[in-house]
N, CA, C and O atoms as CSV, one atom per row, in Angstrom:
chain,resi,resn,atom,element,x,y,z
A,1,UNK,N,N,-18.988,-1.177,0.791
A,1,UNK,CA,C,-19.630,-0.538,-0.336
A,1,UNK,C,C,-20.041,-1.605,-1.342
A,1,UNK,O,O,-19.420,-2.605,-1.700
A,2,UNK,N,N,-21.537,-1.041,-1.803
A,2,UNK,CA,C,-21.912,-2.287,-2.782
A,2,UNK,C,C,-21.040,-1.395,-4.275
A,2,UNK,O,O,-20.800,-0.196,-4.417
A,3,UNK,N,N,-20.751,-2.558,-5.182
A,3,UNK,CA,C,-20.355,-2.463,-6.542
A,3,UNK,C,C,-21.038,-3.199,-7.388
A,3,UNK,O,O,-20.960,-4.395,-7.108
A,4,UNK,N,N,-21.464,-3.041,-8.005
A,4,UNK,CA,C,-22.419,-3.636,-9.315
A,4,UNK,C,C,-22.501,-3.387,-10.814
A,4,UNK,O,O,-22.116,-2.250,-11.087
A,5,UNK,N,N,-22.737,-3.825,-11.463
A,5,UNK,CA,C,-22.845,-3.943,-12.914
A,5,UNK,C,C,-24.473,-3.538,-13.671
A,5,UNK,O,O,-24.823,-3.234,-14.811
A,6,UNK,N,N,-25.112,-3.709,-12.486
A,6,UNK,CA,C,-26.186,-3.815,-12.467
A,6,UNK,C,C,-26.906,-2.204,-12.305
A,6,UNK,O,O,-26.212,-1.281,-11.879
A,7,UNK,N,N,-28.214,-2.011,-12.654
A,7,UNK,CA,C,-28.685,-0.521,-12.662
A,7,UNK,C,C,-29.322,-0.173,-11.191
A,7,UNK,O,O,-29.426,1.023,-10.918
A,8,UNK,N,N,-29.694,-1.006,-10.361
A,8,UNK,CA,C,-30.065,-1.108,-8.990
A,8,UNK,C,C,-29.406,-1.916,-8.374
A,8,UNK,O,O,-28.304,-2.174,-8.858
A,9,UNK,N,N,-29.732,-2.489,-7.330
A,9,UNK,CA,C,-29.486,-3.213,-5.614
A,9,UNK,C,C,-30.752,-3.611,-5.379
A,9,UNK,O,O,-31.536,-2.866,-4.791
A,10,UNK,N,N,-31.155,-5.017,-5.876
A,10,UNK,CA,C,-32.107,-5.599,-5.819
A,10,UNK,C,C,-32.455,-5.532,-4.338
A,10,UNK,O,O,-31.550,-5.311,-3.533
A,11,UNK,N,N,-33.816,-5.724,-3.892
A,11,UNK,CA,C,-34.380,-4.869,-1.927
A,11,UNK,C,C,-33.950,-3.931,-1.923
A,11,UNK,O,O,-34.652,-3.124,-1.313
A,12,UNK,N,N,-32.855,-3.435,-2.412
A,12,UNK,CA,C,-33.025,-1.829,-2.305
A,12,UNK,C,C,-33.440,-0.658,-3.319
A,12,UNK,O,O,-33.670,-0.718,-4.527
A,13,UNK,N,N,-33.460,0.501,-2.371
A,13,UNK,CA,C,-33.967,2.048,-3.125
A,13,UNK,C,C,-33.184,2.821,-3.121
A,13,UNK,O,O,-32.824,3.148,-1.990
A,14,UNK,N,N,-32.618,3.404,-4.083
A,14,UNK,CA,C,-32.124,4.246,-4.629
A,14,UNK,C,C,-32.564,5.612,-3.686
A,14,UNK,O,O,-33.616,6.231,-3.848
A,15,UNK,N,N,-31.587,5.914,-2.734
A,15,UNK,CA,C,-32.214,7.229,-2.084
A,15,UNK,C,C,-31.887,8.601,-2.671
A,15,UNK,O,O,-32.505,9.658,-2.539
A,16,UNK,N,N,-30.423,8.255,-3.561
A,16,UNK,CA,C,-29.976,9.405,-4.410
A,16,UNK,C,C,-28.625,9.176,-4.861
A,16,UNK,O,O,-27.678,8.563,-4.370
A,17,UNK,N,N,-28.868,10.159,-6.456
A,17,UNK,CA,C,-27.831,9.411,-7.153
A,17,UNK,C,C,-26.679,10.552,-6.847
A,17,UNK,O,O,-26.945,11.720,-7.129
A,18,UNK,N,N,-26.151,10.413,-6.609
A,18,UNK,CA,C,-24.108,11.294,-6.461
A,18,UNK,C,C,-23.302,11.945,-7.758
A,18,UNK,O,O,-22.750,13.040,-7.867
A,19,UNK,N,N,-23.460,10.757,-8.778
A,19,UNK,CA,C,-23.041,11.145,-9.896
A,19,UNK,C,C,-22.359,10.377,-10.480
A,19,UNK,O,O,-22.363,9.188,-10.162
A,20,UNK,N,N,-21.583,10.860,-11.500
A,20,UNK,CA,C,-20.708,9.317,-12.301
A,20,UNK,C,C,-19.259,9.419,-11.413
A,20,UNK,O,O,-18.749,10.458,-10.994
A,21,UNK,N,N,-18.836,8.269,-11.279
A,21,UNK,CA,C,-17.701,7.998,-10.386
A,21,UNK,C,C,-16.557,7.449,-11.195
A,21,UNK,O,O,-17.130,6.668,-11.955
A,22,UNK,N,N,-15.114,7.398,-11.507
A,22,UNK,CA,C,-14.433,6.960,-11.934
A,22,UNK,C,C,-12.950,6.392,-11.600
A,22,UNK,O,O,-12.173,7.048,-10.907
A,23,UNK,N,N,-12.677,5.369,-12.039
A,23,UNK,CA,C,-11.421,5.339,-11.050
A,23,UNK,C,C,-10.320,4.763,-12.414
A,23,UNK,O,O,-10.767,4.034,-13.300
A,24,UNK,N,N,-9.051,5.165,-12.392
A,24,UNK,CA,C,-8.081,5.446,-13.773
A,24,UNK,C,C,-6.991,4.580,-13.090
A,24,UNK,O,O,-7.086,4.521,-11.864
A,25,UNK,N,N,-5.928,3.868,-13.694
A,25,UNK,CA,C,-4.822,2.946,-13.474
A,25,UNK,C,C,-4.308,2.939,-15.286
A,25,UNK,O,O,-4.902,2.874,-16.363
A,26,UNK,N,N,-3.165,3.025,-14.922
A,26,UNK,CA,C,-2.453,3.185,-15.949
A,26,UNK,C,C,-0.663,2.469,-15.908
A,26,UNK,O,O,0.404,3.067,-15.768
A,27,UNK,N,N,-0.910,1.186,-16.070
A,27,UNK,CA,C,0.235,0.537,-15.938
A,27,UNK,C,C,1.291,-0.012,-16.660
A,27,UNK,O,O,1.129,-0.577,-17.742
A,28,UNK,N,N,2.596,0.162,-15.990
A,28,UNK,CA,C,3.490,0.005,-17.534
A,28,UNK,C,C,3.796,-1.778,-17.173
A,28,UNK,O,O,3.534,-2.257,-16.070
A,29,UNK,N,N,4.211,-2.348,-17.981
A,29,UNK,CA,C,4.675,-3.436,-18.276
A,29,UNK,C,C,5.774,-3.572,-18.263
A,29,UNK,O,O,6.295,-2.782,-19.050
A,30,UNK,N,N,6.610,-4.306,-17.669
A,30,UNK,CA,C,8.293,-3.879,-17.268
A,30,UNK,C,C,8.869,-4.894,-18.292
A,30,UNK,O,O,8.080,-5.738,-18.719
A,31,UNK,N,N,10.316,-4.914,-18.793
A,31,UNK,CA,C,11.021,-5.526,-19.984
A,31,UNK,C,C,10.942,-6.987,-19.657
A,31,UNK,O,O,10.468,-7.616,-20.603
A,32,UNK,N,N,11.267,-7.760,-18.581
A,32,UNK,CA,C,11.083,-8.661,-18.095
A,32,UNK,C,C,9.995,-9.590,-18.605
A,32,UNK,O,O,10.119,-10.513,-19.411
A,33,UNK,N,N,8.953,-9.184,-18.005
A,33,UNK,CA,C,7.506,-9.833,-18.297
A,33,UNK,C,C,7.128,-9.365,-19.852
A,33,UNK,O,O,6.428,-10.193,-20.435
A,34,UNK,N,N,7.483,-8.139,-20.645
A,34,UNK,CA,C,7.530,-8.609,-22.007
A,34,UNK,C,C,8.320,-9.407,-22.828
A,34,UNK,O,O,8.058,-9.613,-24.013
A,35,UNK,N,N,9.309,-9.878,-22.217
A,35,UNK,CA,C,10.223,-11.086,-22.623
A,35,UNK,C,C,9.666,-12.297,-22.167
A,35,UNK,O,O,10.231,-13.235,-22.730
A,36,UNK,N,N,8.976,-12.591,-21.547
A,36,UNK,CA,C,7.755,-13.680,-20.691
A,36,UNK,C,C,6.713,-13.184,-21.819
A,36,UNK,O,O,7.161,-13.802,-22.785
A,37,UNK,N,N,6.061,-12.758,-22.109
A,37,UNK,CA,C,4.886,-12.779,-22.834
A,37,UNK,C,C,5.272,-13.256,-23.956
A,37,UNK,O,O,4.997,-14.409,-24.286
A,38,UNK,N,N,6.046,-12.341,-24.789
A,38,UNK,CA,C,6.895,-12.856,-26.268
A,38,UNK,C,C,6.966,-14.350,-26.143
A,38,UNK,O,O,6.254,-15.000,-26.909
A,39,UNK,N,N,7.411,-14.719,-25.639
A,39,UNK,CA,C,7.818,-16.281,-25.072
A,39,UNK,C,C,6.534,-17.156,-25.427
A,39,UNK,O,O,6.450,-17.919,-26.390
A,40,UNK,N,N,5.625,-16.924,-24.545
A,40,UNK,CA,C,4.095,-17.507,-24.617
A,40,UNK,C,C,3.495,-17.003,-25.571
A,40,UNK,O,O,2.946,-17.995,-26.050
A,41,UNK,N,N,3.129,-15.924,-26.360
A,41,UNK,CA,C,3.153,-15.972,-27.817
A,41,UNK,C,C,3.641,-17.360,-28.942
A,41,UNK,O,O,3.235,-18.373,-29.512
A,42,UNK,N,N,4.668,-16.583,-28.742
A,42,UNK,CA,C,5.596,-17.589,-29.728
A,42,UNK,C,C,4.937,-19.346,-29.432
A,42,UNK,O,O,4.323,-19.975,-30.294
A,43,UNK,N,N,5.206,-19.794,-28.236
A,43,UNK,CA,C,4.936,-21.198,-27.743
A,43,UNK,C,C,3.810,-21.585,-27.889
A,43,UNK,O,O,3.432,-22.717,-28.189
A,44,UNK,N,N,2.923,-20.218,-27.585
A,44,UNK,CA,C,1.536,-20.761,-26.740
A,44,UNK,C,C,1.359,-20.752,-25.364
A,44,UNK,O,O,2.269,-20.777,-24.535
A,45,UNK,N,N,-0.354,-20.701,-25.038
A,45,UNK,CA,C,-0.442,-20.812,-23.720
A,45,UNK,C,C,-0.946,-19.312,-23.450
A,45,UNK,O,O,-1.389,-18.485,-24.246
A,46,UNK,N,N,-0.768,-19.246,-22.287
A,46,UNK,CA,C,-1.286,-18.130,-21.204
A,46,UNK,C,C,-0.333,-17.414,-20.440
A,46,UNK,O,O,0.459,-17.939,-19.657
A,47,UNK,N,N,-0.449,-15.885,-20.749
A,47,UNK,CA,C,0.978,-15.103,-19.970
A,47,UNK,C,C,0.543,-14.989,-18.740
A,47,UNK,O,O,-0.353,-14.168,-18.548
A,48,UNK,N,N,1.053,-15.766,-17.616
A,48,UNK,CA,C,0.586,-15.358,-16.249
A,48,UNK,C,C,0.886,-13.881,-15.792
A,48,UNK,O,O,0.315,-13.260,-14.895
A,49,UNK,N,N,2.259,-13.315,-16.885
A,49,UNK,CA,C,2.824,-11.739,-15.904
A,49,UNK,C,C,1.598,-10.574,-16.289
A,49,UNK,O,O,1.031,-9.769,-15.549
A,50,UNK,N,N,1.431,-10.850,-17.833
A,50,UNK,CA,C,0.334,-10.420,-18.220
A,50,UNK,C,C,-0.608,-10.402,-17.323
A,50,UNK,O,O,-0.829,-9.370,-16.690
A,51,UNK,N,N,-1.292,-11.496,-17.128
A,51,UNK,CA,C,-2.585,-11.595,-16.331
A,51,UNK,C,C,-2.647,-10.774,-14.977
A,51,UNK,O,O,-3.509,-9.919,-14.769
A,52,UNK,N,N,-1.604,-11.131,-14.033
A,52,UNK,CA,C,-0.922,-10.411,-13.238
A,52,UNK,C,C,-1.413,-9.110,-13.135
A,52,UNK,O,O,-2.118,-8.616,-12.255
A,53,UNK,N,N,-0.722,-8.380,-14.644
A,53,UNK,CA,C,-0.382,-7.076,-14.016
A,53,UNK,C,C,-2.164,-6.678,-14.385
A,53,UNK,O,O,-2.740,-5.753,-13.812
A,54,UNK,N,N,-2.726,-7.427,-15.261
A,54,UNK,CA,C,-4.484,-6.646,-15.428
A,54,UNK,C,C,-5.097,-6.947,-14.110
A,54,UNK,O,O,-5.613,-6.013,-13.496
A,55,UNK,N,N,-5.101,-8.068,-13.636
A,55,UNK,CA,C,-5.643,-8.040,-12.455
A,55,UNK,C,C,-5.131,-7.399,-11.335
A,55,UNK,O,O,-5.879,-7.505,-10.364
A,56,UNK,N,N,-4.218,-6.836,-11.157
A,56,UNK,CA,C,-3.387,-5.772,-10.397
A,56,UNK,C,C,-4.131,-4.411,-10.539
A,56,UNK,O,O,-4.727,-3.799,-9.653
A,57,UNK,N,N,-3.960,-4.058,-11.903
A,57,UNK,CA,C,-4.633,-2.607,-12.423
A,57,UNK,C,C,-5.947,-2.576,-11.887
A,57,UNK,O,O,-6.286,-1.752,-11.038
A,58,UNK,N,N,-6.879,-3.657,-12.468
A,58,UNK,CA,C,-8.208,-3.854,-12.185
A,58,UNK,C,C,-8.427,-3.284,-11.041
A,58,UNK,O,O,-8.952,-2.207,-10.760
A,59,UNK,N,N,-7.803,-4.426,-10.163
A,59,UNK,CA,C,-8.411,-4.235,-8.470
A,59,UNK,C,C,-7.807,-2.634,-7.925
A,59,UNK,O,O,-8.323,-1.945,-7.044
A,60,UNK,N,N,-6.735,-2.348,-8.630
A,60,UNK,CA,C,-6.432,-0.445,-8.080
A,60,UNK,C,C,-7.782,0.232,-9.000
A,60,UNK,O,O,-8.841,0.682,-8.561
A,61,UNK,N,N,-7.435,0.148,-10.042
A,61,UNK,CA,C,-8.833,0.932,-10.763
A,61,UNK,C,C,-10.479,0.901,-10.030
A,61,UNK,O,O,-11.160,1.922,-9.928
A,62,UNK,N,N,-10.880,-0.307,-9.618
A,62,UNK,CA,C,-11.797,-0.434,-9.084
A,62,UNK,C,C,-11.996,0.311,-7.722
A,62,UNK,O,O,-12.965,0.963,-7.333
A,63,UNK,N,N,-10.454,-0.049,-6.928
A,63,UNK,CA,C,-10.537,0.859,-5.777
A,63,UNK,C,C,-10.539,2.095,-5.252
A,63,UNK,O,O,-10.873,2.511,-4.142
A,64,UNK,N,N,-9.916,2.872,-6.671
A,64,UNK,CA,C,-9.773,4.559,-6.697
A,64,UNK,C,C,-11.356,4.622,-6.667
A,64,UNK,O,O,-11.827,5.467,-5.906
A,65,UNK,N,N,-12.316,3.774,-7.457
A,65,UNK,CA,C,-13.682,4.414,-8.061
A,65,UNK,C,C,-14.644,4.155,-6.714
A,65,UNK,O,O,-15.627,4.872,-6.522
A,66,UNK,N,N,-14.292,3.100,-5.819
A,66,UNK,CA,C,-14.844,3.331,-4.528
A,66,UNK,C,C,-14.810,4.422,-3.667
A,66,UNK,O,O,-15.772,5.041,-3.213
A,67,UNK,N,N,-13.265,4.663,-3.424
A,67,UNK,CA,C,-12.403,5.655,-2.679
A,67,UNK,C,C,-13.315,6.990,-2.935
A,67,UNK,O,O,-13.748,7.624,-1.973
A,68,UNK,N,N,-13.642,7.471,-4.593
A,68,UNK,CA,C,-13.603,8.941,-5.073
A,68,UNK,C,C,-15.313,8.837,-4.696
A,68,UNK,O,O,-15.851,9.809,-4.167
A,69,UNK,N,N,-15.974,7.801,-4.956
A,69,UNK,CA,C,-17.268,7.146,-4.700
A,69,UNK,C,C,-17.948,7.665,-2.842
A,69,UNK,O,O,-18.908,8.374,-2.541
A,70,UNK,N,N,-17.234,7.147,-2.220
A,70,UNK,CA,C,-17.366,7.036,-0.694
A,70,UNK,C,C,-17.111,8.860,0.036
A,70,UNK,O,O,-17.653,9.450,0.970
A,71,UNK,N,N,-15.683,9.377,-1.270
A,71,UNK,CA,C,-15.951,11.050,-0.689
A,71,UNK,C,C,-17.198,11.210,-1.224
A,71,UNK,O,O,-17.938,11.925,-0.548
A,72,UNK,N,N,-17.500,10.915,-1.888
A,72,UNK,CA,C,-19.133,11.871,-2.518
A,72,UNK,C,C,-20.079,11.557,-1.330
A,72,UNK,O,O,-20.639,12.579,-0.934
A,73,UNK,N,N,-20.452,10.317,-0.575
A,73,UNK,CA,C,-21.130,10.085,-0.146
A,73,UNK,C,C,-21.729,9.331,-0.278
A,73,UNK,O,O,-22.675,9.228,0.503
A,74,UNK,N,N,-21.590,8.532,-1.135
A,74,UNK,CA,C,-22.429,7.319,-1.533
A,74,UNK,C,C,-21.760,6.222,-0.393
A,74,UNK,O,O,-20.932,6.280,0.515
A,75,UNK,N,N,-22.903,4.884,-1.201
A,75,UNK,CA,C,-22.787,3.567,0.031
A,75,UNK,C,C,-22.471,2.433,-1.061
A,75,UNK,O,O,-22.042,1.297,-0.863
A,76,UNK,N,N,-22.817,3.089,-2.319
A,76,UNK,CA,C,-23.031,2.243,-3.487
A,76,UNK,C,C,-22.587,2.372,-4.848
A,76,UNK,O,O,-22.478,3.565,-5.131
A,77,UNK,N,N,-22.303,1.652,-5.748
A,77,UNK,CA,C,-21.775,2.192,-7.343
A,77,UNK,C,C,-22.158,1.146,-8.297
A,77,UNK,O,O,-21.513,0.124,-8.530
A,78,UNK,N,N,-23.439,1.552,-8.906
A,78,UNK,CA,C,-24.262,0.796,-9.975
A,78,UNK,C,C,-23.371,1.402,-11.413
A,78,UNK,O,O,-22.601,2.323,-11.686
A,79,UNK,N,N,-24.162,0.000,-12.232
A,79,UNK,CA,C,-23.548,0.194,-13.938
A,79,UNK,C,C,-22.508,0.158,-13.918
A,79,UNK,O,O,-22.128,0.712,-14.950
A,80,UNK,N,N,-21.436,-0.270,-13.182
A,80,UNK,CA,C,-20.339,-0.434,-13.581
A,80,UNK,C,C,-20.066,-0.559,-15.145
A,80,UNK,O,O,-20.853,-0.962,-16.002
A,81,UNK,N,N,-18.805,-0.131,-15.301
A,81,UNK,CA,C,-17.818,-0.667,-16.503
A,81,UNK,C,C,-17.021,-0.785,-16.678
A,81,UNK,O,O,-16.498,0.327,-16.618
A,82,UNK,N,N,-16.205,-1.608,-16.960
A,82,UNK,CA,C,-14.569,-1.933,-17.390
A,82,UNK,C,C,-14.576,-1.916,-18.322
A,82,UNK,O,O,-15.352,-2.519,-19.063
A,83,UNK,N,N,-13.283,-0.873,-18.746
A,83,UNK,CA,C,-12.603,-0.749,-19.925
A,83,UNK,C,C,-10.947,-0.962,-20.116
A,83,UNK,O,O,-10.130,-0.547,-19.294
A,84,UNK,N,N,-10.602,-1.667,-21.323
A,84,UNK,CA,C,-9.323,-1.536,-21.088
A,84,UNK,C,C,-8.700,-1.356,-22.464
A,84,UNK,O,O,-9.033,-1.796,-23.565
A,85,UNK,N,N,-7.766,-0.631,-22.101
A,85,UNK,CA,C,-6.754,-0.199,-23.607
A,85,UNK,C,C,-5.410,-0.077,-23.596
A,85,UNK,O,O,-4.795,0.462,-22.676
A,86,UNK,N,N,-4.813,-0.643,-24.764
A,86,UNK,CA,C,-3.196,-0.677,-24.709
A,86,UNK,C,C,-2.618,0.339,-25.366
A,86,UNK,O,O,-2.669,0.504,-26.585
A,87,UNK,N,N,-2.002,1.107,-24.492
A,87,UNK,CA,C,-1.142,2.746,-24.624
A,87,UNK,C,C,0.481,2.282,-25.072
A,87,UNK,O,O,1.035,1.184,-25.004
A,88,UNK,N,N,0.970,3.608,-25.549
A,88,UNK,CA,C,2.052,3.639,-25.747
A,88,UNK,C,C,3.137,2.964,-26.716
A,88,UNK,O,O,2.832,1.875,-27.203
A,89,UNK,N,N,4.300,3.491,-27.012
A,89,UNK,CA,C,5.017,3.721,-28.771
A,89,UNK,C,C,5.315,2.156,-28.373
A,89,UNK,O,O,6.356,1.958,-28.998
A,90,UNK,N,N,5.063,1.165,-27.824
A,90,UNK,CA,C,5.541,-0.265,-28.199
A,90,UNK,C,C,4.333,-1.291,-27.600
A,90,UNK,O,O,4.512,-2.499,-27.441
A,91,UNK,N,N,2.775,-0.416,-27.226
A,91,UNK,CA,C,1.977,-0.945,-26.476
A,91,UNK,C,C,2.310,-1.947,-25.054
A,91,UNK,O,O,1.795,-3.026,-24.759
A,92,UNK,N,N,3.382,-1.142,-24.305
A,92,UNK,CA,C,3.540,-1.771,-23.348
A,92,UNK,C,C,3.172,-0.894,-22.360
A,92,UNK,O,O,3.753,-1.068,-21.289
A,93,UNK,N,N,2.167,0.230,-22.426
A,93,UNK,CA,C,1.232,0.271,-21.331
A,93,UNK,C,C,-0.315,-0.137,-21.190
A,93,UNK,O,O,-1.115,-0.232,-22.121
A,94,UNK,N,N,-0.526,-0.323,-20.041
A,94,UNK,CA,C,-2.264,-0.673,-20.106
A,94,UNK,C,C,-3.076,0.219,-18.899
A,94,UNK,O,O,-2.850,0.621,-17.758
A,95,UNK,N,N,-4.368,0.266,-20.087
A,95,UNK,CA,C,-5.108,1.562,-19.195
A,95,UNK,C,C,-6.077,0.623,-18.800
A,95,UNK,O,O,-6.391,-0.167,-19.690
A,96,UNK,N,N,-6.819,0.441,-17.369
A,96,UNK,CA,C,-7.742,0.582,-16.979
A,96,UNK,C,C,-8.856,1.521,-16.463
A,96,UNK,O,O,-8.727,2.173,-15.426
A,97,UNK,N,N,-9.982,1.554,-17.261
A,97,UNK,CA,C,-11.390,3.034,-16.710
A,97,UNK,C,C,-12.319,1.918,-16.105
A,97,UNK,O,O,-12.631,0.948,-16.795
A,98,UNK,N,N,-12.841,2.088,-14.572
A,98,UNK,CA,C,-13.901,1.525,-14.101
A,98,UNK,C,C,-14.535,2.929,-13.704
A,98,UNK,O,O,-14.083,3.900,-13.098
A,99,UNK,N,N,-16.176,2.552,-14.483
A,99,UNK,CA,C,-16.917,4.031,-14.012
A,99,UNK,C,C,-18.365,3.599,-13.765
A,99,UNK,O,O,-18.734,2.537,-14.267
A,100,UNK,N,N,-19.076,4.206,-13.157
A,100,UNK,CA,C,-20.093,4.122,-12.257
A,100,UNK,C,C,-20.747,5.047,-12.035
A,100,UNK,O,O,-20.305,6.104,-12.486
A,101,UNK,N,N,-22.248,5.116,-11.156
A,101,UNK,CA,C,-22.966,5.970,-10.679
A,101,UNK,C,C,-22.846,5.782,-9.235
A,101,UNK,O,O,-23.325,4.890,-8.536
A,102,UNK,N,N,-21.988,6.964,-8.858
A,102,UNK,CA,C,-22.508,6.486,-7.061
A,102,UNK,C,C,-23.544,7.126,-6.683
A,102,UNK,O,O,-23.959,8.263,-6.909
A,103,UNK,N,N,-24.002,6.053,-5.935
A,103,UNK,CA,C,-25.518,6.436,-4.993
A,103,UNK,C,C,-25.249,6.047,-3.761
A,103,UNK,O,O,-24.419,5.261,-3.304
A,104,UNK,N,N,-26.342,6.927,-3.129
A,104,UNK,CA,C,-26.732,6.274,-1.497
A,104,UNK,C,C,-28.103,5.661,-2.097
A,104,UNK,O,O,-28.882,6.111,-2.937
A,105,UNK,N,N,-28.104,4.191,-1.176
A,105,UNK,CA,C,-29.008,3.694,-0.928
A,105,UNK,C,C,-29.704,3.930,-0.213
A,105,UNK,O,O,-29.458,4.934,0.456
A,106,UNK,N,N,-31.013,3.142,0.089
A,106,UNK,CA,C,-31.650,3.471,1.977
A,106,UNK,C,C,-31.158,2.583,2.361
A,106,UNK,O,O,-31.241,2.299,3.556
């Protein structure tokens, strides 16, 4: 499946659009790795657990929006978007929304 950011699939045509597609991840941050972040705060630098767990979310978020994408029928998911937001009474959850138009191409 193509994924894009983009409003087309350059050589290709748009044979029909499916609809908006979305895919949701919602991840908690375990005590551990906020005792690792605090840390790199304080010091400086870059939280790898952090990074971790967004790029974790990401790639599930992205993959539900294929998954829900591919039942519709599509081949494809233009305009992408990533969004992300920090949930919860100590902001130690994180939301990822990747949403899209799935289409079939020709």
């Amino acid at each position: 499946m193509i994924i894009t950011t983009t409003p087309n699939v350059e050589g290709r045509n748009i044979r029909e659009y499916k609809g908006l597609v979305v895919g949701e991840v919602i991840a908690g941050v375990d005590f551990i790795k906020d005792i690792a972040a605090g840390l790199t705060n304080f010091f400086g630098g870059r939280s790898r657990s952090y990074e971790d767990e967004l790029i974790n979310a990401r790639a599930a978020a992205i993959q539900e929006m294929e998954d829900r994408a591919a039942r519709m029928g599509a081949n494809a998911v233009v305009g992408v978007d990533i969004d992300y937001e920090v949930l919860g009474t100590g902001n130690n959850m994180l939301m990822v929304t990747v949403s899209g138009t799935a289409v079939a191409l020709e």
